[in-house]
C-alpha positions as CSV (number, residue, x, y, z in Angstrom):
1,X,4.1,1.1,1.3
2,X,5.7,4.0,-1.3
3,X,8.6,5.5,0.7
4,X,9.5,9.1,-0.6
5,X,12.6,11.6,-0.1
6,X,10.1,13.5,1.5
7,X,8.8,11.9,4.4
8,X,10.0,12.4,7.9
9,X,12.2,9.6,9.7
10,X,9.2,9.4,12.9
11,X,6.9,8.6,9.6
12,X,9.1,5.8,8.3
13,X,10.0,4.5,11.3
14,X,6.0,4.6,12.6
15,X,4.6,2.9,9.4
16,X,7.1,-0.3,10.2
17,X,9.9,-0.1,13.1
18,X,11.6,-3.1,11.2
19,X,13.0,0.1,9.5
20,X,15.1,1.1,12.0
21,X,17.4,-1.7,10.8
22,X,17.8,-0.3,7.3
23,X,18.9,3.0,9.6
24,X,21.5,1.1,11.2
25,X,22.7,-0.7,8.2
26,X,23.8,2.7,6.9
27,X,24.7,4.2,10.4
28,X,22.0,6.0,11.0
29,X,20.6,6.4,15.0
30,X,17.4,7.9,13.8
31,X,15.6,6.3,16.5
32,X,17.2,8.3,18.9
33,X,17.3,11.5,17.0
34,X,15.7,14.3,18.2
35,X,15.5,15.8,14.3
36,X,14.2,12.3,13.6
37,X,10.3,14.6,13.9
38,X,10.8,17.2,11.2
39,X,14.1,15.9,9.2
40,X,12.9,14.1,6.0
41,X,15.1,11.4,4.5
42,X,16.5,13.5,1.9
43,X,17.7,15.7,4.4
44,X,19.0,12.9,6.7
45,X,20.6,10.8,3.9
46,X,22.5,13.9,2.3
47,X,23.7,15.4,6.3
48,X,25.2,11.4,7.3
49,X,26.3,10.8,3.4
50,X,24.5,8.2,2.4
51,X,22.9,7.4,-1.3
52,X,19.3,8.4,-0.4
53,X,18.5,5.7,-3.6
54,X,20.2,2.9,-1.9
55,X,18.3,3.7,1.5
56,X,14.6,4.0,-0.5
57,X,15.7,0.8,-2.2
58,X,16.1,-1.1,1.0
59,X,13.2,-0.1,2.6
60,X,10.9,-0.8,0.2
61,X,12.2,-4.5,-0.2
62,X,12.3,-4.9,3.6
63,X,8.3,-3.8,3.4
64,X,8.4,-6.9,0.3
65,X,9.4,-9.4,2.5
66,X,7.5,-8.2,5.5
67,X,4.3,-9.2,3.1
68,X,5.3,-12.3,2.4
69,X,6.0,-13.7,6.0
């Protein structure tokens, strides 16, 4: 899967919930978030200070090696 600035932490997390651990890796709770319904990544990456690139990055190779197992 493409994984965009634009899409909504609920639509990550729903298209593979192994992405919750890419959240955590950079501190993020967005599991537990109640803005995790309407807040895009963008929005959550620049409000916690993290490098929205380096998060994008990660999930898409965690989808990579999800296809391979």
């Amino acid at each position: 899967m493409r994984y965009n600035k634009d899409m909504t932490i609920s639509e990550i997390l729903f298209a593979n919930p192994r992405n919750v651990e890419v959240f955590k890796k950079y501190g993020l709770h967005c599991q537990s978030c109640f803005a995790a319904q309407t807040e895009s990544l963008e929005v959550a990456s620049r409000v916690n200070g993290v490098k929205l690139d380096s998060i994008l990055e990660d999930l898409e190779d965690l989808d990579k090696n999800n296809a391979c197992v």
